[in-house]
C-alpha positions as a printed NumPy array, in Angstrom:
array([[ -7.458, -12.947, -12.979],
       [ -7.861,  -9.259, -12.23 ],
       [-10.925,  -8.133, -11.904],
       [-12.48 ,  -4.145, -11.458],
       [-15.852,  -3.01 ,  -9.886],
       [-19.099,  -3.313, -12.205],
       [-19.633,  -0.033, -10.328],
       [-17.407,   1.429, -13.045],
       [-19.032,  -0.452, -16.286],
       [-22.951,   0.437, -15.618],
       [-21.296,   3.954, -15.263],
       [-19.458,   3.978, -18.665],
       [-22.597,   1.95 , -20.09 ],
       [-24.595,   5.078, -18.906],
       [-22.084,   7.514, -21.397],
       [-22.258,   5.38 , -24.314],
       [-23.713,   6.544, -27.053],
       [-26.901,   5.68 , -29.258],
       [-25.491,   3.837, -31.516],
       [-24.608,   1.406, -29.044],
       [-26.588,  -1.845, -27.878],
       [-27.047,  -1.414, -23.946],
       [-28.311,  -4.598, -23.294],
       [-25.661,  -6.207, -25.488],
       [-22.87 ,  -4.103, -23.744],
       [-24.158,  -5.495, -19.904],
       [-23.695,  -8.881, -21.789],
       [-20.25 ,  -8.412, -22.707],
       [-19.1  ,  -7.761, -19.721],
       [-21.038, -11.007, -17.961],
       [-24.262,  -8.291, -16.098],
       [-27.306,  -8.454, -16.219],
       [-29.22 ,  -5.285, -17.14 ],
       [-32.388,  -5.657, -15.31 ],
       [-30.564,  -6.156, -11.93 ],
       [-29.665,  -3.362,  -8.945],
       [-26.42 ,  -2.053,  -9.173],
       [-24.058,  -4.192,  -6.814],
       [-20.018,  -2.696,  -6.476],
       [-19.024,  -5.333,  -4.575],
       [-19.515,  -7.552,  -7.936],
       [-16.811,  -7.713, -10.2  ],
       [-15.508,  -8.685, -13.66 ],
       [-12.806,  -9.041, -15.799],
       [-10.37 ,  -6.48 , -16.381],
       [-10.039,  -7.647, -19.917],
       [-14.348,  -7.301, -20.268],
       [-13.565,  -4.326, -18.756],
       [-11.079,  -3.031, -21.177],
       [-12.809,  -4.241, -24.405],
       [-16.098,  -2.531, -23.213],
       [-14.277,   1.053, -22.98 ],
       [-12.749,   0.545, -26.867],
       [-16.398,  -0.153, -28.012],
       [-17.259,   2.899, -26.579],
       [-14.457,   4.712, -27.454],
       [-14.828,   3.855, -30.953],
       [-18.127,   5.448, -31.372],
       [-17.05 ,   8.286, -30.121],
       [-13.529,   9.212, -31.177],
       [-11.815,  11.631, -32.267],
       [-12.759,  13.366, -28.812],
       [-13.06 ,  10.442, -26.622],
       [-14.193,  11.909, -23.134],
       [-17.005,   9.467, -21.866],
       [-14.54 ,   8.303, -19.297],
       [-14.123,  11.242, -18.272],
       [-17.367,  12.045, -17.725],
       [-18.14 ,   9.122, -15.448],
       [-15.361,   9.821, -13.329],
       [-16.749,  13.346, -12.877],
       [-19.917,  11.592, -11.731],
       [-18.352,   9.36 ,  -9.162],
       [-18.793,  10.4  ,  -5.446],
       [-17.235,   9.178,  -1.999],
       [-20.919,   7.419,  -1.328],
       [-20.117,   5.592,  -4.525],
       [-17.344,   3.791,  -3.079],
       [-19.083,   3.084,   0.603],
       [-16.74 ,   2.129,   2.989],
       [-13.785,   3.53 ,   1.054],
       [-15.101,   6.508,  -0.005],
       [-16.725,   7.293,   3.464],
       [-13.224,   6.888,   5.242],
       [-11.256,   9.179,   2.161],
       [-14.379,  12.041,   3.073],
       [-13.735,  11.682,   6.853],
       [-10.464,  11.568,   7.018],
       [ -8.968,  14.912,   8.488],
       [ -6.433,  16.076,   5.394],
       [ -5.437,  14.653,   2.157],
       [ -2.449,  12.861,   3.591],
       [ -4.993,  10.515,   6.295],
       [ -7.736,   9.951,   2.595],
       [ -4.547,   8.048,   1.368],
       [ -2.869,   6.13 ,   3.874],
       [ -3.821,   2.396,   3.386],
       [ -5.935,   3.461,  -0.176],
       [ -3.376,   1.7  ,  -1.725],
       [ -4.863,  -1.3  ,  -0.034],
       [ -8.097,  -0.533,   0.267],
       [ -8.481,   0.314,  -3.77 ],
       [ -8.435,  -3.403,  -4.285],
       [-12.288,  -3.695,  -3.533],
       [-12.851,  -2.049,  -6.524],
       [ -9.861,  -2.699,  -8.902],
       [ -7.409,  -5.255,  -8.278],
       [ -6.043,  -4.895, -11.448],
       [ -4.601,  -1.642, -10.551],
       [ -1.538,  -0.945,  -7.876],
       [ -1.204,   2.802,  -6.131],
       [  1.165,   4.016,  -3.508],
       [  2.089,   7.545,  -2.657],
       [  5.576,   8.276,  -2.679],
       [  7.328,  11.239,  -1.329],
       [  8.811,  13.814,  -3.936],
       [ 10.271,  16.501,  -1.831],
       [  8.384,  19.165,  -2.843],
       [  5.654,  17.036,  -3.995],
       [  3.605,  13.855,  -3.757],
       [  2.968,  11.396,  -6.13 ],
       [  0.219,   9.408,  -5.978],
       [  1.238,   6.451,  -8.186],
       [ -0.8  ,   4.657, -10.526],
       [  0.829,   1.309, -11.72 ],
       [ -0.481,  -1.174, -14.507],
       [  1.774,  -1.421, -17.52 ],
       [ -0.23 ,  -4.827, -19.381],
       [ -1.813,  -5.523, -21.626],
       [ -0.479,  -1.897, -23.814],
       [ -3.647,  -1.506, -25.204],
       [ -6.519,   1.356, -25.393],
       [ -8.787,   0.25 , -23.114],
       [ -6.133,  -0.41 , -20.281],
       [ -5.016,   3.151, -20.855],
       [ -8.395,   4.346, -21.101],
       [ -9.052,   2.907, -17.761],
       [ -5.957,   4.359, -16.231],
       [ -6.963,   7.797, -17.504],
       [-10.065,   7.002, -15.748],
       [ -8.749,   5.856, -12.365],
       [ -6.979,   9.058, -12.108],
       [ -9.259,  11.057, -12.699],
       [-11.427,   9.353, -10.364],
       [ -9.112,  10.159,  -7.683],
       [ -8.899,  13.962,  -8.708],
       [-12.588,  13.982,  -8.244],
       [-13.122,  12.969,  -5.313],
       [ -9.968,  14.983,  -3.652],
       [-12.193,  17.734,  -4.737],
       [-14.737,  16.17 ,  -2.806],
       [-13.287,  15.882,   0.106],
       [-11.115,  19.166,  -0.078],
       [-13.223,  21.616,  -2.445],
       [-14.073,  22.209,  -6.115],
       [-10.914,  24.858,  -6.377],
       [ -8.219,  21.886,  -5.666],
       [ -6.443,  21.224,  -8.554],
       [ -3.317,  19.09 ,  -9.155],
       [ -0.081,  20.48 ,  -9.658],
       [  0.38 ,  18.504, -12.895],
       [ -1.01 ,  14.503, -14.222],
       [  1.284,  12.462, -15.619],
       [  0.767,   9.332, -18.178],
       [  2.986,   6.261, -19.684],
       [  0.871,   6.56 , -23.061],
       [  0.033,   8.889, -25.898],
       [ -3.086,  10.976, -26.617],
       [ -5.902,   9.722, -27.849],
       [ -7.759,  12.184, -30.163],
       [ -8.621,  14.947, -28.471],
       [ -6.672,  15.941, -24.916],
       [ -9.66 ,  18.362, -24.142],
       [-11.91 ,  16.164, -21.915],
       [ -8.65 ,  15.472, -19.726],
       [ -7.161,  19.548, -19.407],
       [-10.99 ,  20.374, -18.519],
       [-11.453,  18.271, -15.764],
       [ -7.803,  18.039, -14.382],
       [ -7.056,  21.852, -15.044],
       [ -3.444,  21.322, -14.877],
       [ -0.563,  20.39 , -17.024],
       [ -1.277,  16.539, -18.428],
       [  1.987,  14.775, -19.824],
       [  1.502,  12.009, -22.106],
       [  4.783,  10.252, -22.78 ],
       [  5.847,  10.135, -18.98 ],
       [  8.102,   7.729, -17.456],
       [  5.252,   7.06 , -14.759],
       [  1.174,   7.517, -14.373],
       [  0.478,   9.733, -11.073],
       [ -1.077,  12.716,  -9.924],
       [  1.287,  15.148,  -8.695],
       [ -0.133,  17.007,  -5.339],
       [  2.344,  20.284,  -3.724],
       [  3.4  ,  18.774,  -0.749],
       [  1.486,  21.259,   1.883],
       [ -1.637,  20.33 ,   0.24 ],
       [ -1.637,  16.733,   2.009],
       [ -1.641,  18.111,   5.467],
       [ -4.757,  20.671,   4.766],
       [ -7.759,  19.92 ,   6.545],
       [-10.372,  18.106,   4.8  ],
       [-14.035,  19.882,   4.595],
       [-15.628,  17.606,   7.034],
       [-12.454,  15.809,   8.366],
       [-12.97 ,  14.017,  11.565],
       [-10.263,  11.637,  12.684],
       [-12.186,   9.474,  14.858],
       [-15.014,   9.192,  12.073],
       [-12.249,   8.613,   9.833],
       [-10.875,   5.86 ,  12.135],
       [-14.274,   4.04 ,  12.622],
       [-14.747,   3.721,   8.998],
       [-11.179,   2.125,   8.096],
       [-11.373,  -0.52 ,  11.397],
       [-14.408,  -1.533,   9.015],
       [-12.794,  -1.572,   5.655],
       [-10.217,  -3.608,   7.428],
       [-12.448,  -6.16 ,   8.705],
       [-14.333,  -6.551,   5.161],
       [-10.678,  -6.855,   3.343],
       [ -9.903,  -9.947,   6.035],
       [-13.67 , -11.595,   5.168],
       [-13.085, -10.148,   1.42 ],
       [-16.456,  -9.151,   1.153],
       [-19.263,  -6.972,   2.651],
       [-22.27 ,  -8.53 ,   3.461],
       [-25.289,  -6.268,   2.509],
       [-26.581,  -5.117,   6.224],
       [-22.884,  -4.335,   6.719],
       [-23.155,  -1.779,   3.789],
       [-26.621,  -0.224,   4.971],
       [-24.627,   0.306,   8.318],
       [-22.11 ,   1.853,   7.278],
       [-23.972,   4.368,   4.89 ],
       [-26.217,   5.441,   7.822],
       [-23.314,   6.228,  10.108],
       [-22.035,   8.452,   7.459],
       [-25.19 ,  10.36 ,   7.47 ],
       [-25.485,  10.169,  11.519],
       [-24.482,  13.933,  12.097],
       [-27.691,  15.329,   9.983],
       [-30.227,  13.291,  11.946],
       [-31.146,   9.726,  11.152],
       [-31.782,   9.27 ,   7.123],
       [-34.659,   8.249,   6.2  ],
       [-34.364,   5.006,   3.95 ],
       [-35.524,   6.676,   0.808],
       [-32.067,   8.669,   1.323],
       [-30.162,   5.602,   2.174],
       [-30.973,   3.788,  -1.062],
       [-30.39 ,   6.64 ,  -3.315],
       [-26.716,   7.06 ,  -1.867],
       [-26.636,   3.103,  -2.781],
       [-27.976,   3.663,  -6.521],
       [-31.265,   1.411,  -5.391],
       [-34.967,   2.353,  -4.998],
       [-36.388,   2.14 ,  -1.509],
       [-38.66 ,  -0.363,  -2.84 ],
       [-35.567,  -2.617,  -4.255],
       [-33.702,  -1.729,  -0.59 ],
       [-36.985,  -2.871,   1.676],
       [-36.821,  -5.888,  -0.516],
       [-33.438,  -6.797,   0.13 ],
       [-33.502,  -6.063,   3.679],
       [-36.271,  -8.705,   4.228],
       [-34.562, -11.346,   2.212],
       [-31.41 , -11.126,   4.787],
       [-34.075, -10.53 ,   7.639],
       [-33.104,  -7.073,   8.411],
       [-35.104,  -4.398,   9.237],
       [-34.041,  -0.96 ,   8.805],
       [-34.404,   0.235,  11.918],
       [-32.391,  -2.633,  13.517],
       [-29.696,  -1.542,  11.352],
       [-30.082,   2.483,  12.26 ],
       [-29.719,   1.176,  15.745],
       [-26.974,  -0.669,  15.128],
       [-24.999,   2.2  ,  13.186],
       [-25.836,   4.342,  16.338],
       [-24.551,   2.247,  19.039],
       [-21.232,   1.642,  16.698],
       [-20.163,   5.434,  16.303],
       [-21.196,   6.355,  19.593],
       [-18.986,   3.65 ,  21.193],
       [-16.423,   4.593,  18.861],
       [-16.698,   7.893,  19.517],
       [-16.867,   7.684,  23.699],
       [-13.482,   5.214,  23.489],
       [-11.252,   7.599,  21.171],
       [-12.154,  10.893,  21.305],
       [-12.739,  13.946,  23.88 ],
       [-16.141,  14.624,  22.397],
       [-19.079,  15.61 ,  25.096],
       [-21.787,  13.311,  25.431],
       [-23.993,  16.422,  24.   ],
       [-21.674,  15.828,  20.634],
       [-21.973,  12.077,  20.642],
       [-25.521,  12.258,  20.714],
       [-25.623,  15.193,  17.386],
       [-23.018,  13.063,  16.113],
       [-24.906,   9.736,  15.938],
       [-27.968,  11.509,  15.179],
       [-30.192,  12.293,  18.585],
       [-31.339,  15.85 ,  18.665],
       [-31.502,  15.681,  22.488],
       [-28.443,  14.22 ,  24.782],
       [-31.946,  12.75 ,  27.322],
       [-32.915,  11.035,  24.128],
       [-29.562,   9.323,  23.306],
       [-28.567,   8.404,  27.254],
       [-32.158,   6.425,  27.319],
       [-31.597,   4.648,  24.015],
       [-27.712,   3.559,  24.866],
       [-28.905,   2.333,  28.249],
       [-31.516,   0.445,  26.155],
       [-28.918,  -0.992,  24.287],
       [-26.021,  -1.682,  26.226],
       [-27.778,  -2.036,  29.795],
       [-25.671,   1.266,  31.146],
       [-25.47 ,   4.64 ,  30.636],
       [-23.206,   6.593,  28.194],
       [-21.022,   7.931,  31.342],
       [-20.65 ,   4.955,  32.477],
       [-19.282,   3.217,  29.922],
       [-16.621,   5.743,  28.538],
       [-14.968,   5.221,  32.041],
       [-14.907,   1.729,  31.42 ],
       [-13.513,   1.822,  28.435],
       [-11.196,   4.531,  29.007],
       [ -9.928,   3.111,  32.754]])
């Protein structure tokens, strides 16, 4: 059975309107509405589906809600995934292996990026069940995508056009505003079409090694199919590394948790958050001192020491030797 993120209910949940039951629409889709937000829990694509005409039909003739939500999705949203697409240097690195990787979140769904020419097109394949929600949901996962391009790239990147195997619903605006391109209903394919040159221009806050470091992980939780909880706190706080270490409060919020709920579940697993800020250290600095030419001055902004003194005593803490010492280990 194919299943899709709960990430993506709660969020359409969150644009439905009045008229709607909340706690009734959690139900439908198997959730319970009193718990914390967990994405690596997933449901039906056909409680998915049903959900989005409920909402739809409260809502039509300009049926945007979708929309909306994937306007509110960010590259923290999708952890792992999301960090890697951010940190990857240019557009063309965000989707290598997404294909793949998009199957933590929707395996209902197949993507590949094929080579145009002139263009890209970033493919977008589910064909059954033809009904609204499905196409809904496709409109959705595109959209999505554009988003967080614009993330990664700026607010000015735009598409060159957005194509889709269905018909309008009601009103087209919701989809011209947020695309700002040409969107063809009627198409022979679903894809976002990208001008070719626009792959290969850096990203914002590209980093190839960061990038790197964050898909050896995504690779590791596809083989184990799921990432435990610490794993997830890790990964966050490595993301966040180059600003100085986060302080939980920030860490939860990028998570769509309280501090309170956060503290709670690190104690359950017998974590402590500083155990895990340690261990998100000593994993992007080793990362960083085996691929890259970075200084040990940048290693130690990078993973979130303000003073290279500061980071040399903590690594020698952790690994029994100094920074210098092992980069030529590793590199001899």
């Amino acid at each position: 059975m194919a299943q899709i993120s709960a990430l993506f209910a709660v969020r359409m949940i969150d644009q439905a309107g009045p008229d709607l039951d909340r706690a009734a629409l959690f139900r439908s889709c198997g959730l319970d509405m009193s718990a914390p937000l967990d994405p690596t829990v997933m449901i039906s694509d056909t409680d998915y589906y049903t959900l989005l005409e409920t909402i739809a039909e409260k809502e039509k003739p300009d049926i945007g809600f979708h929309i909306r939500v994937s306007q509110s999705v960010t590259c923290a949203d999708l952890g792992a995934v999301g960090l890697a697409w951010k940190s990857a240097p240019d557009l063309r690195h965000s989707f290598q292996r997404m294909d793949r990787y998009s199957r933590l979140y929707n395996t209902a769904s197949t993507f590949k990026l094929v080579d145009n020419g002139d263009t890209y097109l970033w493919t977008h394949k589910r064909t059954t069940p033809n009904r609204l929600g499905m196409h809904l949901s496709n409109e959705g996962a595109l959209a999505t995508y554009v988003n967080i391009c614009r993330e990664a790239t700026g607010a000015h990147n735009r598409p060159q056009s957005v194509h889709f195997r269905h018909r309008p619903y009601g009103s087209e605006k919701a989809l011209e505003a947020h695309f700002r391109c040409p969107v063809v209903f009627g198409a022979d394919i679903d894809a976002i079409v990208l001008p070719a040159e626009r792959l290969d221009m850096p990203n914002l806050v590209g980093d190839q090694s960061i990038w790197k470091f964050f898909s050896d992980h995504i690779e590791e939780t596809l083989a184990d199919d799921k990432v435990p909880f610490e794993r997830q706190i890790v990964l966050q706080i490595a993301d966040m590394l180059s600003d100085g270490v986060p302080p939980l409060t920030s860490v939860a919020a990028s998570l769509g948790m309280s501090a309170r709920t956060l503290q709670r579940r690190l104690a359950d697993a017998g974590a402590t958050y500083q155990h895990l800020v340690n261990q998100a250290r000593l994993e992007l600095a080793q990362s960083l001192m085996g691929e890259t030419k970075y200084s040990l001055a940048e290693i130690a902004f990078l993973t979130g020491f303000s003073e290279q003194s500061a980071f040399t005593r903590a690594f020698k803490r952790w690994v029994g030797k100094t920074p210098g010492a092992f980069r030529s280990e590793v590199r001899a």
